[in-house]
Every structure is written in C-alpha cells, then in structure tokens.
N, C-alpha and C positions, 0 to 999 in steps of 0.2 A: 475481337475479330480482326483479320488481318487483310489489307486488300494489295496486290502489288497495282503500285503507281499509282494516280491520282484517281481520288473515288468520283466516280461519276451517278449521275439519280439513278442508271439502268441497275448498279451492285445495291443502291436501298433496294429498289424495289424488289430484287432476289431476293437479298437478308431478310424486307420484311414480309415478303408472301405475298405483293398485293404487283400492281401492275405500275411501269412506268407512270401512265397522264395522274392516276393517284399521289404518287409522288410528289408529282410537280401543283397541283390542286395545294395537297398537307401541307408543302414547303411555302405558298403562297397564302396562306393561312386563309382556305377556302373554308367556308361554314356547313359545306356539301359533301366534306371528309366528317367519318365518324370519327369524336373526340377522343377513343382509346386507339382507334389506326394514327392518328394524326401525332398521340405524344408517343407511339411506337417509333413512326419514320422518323420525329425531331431526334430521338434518343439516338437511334443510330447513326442520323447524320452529323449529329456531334463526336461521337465515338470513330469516325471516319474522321471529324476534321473536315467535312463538305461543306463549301462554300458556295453560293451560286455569286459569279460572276457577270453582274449584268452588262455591263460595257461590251465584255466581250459577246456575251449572249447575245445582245442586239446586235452586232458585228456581224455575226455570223447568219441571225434571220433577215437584216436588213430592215430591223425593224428601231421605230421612232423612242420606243421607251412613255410614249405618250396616247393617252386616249381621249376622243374629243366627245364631247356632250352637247348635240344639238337642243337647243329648247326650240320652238316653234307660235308664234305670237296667238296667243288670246284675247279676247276683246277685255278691258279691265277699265275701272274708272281713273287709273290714273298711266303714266306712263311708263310705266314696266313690259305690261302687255304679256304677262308671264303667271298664269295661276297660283294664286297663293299656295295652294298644295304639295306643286313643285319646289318652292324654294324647303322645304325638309326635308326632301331626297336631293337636293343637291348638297345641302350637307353630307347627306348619307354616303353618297355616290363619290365627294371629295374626301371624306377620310376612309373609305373601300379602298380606295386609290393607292393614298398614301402608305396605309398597312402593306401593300403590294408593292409599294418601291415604283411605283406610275405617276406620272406626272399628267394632268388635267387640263387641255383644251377648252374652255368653256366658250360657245359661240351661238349667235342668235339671230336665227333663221326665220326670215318670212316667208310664209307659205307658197308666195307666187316666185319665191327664188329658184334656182336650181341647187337646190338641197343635196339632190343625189351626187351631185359629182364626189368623182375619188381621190376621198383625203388621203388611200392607199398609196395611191399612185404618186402623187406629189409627197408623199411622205411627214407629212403633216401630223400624221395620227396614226395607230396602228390599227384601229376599228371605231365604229361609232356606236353610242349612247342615244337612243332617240326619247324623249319625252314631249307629248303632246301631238299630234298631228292632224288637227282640225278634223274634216270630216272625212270618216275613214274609206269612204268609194273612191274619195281621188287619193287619197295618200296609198291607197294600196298598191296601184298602178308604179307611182315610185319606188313603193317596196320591194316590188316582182324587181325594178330595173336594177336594186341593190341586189338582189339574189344573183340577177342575171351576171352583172358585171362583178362577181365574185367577191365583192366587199363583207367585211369581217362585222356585224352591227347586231344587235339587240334593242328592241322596245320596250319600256313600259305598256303594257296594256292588257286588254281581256286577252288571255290566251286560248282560244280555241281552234279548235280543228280547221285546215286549210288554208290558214293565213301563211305569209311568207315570210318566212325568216325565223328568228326566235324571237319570242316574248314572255316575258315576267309579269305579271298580275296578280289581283286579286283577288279573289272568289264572290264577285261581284254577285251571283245567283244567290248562295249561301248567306250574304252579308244583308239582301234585299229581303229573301225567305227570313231569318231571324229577328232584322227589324219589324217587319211586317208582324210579326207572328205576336210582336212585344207588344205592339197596337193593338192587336185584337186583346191579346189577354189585360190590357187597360181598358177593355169595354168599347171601342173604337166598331165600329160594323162600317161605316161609308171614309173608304179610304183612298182619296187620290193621290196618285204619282203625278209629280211634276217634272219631265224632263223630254227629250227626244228619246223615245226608246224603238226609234227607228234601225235598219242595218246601219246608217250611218256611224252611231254611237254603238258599238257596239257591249261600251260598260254600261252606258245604260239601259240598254235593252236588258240584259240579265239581269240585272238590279229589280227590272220593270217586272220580269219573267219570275225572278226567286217573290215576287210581293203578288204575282198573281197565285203561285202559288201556295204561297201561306192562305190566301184568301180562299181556295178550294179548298185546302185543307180543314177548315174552317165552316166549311158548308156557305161561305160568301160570294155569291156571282161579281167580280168585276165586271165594271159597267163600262162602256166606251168614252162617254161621259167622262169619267174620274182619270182621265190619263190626257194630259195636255201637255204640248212641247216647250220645253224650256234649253236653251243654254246655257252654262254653268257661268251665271253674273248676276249678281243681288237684282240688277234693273231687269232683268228678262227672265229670276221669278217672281219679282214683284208683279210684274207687266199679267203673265200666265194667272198667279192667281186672281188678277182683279177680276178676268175673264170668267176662271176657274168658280167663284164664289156667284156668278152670273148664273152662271150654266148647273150649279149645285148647292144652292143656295143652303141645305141642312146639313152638307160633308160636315164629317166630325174629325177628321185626322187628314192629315198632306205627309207624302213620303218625298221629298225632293233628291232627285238624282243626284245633286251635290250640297256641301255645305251654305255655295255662297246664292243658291235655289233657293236655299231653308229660310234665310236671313231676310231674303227679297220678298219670299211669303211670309216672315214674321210680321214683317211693315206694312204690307198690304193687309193683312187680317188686323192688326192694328188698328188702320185707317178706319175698318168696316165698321169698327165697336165690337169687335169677335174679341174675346183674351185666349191666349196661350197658358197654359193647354184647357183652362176650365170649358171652352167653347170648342175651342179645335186642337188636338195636337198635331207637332211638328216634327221631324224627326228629316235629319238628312245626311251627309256617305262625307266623308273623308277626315273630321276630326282636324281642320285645322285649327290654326289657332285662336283665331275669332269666335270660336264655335263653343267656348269657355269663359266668356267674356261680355255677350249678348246676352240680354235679359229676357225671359229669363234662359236658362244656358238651355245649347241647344243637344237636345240628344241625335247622337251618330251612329254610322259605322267606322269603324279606323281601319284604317289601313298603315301595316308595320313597316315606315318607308325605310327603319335603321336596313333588317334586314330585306329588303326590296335592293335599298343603294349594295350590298354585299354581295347577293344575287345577278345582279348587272352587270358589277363588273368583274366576278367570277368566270359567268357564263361567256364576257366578252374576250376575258384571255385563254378559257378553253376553243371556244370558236379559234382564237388569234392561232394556235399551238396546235393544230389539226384534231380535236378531242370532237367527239359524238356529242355534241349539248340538246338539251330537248325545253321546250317551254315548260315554265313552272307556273305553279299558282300558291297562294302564301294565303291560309287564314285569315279572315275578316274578324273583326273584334267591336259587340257592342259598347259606347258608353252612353250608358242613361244619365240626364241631366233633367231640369224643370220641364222643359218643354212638350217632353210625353207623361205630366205628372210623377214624376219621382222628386 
C-alpha cells in the first residue's frame, strides 16, 4: 500500500476499516481493542512506517506525558494509611503506564485536603487516577466539582448508575451473590455480613445486596440481626464480631465486606472458642495477600486488579483524547480456602 507523505492514524484507520480513536486505543496496546483488529492496525502501521511521536504529540495537546494516582488515607495499623488491597493495583496501574509510554505521578492525599484541584491546569498531570475515597456522600460532592471543572479522572469503584465521572469496578453484587451461595451449599443457613452496607459504601452495599440475595434464593430470610457495620480494618471486624456473636450467638457463617474484616472476625471467633470453619465459616472480598497466609486460609472474592490497573488507565487516556469512555465492571472470581471448609 502506498500513502503519499507521512502516514498519519486518520490513513490506518481507512486501510483498516475501523475508526480513528480505535487506532489510537490498538496503538496504545489498549486491552478494549479486539485482539484480531489490534494485529490488523500493528500490521499496517508497520507497512506504513508509522511512528507515533510523543514529544511532539504532547507539543501540540499541551499535554504533561504523565498521569497522577491519588491514593487517599485509610485507617491502618501501621503507617502507610493505604489499604493493603491497593498496593496491587498500584503495581497494575504503574506498568498500564509504562506499556503506554506514560510516566506516573504517585501522590497522597488526605481526605480533608483539597484533592480536587487542577493538576490540569498546573500541568502537573494529564488526568487523574482515584483509588479509595472514604465515605462516598462527601467524596461525591468533589467528584461533581471534578466533572464541573472539566478535569480528565477515573475511579476505582462500584460503577453504578448516576455517579460522576467514570468508574472501574467490580461486580461487587455477583461476587457477594456467589460467595453467599457457596455458604449455603456448605450447609451454612445463619449468615452474617459484616461491613457498612450503607449508601456510604457503596461496594459494600452490593456485596451486602448480591449475599441477600443468594439467601432468597435459597428460601433464607436475612435477618436485621446478621448485618453489622464494619470498616475494612482487622480491629473494626474484630470489634463488629465480638458484638456480632452477642447479638447471634448460634450464626454459622460471617461474610466480611473485606479481606482484612474476615481476619478481625477470625480472632474474635477464635477468642470465643468458636473454630473456623467447624463452628463458623468465614469467607471475605478482595483476595489479598494475607488472605493466603492466615490460618486457616481465608476464602474470597478476587478482584483482577492486573486488568482493573489496564482499564484505568485506558479509560484515562481515552477520556484525556476526547473518546466517549463509559464505566466498566470486571468479573469477580471465587477462591475457596479452609475457612468455608474446603
């Protein structure tokens, strides 16, 4: 094929049928191009001799070449103040990056800061990365201000209907419904959630929702009872279940809204003389790495933070390049360990 002058993405995307922002997605070896479109447009853009030019590219959008990752502080037992969860999508998130020829802002945010301002504007960053934002009635408010003031950003979080901005998630429902469902078929009937499954939390509300679920399904009344608030810190579900075992003294199963929930109700049912799982099982959401380690191991839900980090910061250079981006949600994945009897 022959192009006069220098080939630019508009002549792929002719040759190969498909639209410019595709293009530019395949060439950034986006995971949201189909794998036979993507060695299509390489093939041609080799056959051209296309180069993308990032120096000049940034030149001319007036953009930094870099993207910034707010983290936002967690209560933790030691001083990180950063969910253990997150540090594996920050992995994820820094070689997303690098595959793309972007370079990584990492920066960390307290909640009572002004987070929002524009790392646009200052040129600091070309968009933002959010993970974590405490409880999500007030962060919202900031979120509308990022919409407002046109800033370029993506979330981690539940992606549902009406929030602002874009957001990447889990299927936090589905991951809740399947756990759940795994407890009853181990003979489990009185099964408490431990977590806020308040509007606050909005993951773990679904989480709460997909485990009431399973339990109708089942022909099982959740009870008011079996659902006590926790925030995701081994001390605050240890705290929840000492309460929890008060108030239900014969539960046979705890579904903790997070892993380090699960860990904090291990110790507490420990303390009681209960064992795991011959007395009660356990079962809690995010498959860190402690959660493989604990005795006995703790069964999860996972969450795929490899492609989650890919997703982010995908979605964050289509946003950056004027592209129509829309929130995703990504597969939950059981692992069964001792703790629900496997």
């Amino acid at each position: 094929m022959t192009i006069k002058g220098k080939a630019t993405s508009l002549d792929i995307a002719h040759l190969a049928g498909v639209s410019q922002p595709t293009v530019s997605r395949a060439l950034r070896g986006s995971p949201m191009v189909n794998p036979e479109t993507r060695r299509r447009i390489l093939a041609i853009a080799r056959e051209l001799n296309y180069k993308v030019d990032k120096n000049a590219s940034n030149l001319r959008c007036q953009q930094s070449g870099t993207l910034a990752l707010l983290f936002f502080e967690d209560p933790t037992p030691d001083d990180s103040l950063i969910n253990p969860f997150f540090h594996s999508m920050l992995g994820s998130i820094t070689r997303a990056c690098a595959l793309r020829g972007y370079d990584l802002l990492v920066s960390f945010q307290q909640l009572s800061d002004d987070w929002h301002a524009d790392y646009e504007d200052s040129n600091k960053a070309d968009g933002l990365i959010l993970l974590g934002y405490g409880d999500y009635l007030v962060s919202r408010r900031r979120l509308e201000q990022l919409v407002g003031q046109g800033t370029h950003f993506v979330r981690w979080g539940a992606a549902l209907p009406g929030q602002p901005g874009v957001s990447i998630g889990c299927d936090n429902f589905r991951g809740g419904l399947d756990m759940t469902a795994h407890l009853i078929a181990q003979g489990r009937r009185r099964i408490a959630f431990v977590g806020d499954a308040s509007e606050r939390y909005p993951e773990f509300r679904e989480r709460y929702r997909g485990s009431v679920r399973a339990m109708d399904e089942a022909g099982i009344e959740a009870r008011p009872e079996w659902l006590i608030d926790a925030i995701s810190t081994e001390q605050s579900g240890h705290a929840a279940t000492v309460e929890l075992l008060q108030r239900v003294p014969d539960l046979d199963a705890v579904f903790a809204g997070s892993d380090l929930i699960a860990i904090g109700a291990m110790k507490a049912l420990h303390e009681s003389g209960l064992h795991v799982p011959g007395d009660v099982a356990v079962a809690g959401f995010d498959d860190i790495p402690l959660a493989s380690f604990v005795t006995p191991g703790l069964s999860t839900v996972q969450q795929d933070t490899r492609q989650a980090g890919a997703l982010l910061v995908d979605s964050l250079l289509g946003l950056i390049v004027g592209e129509a981006v829309e929130s995703r949600t990504i597969p939950a994945k059981l692992v069964l360990r001792g703790s629900t009897g496997n």
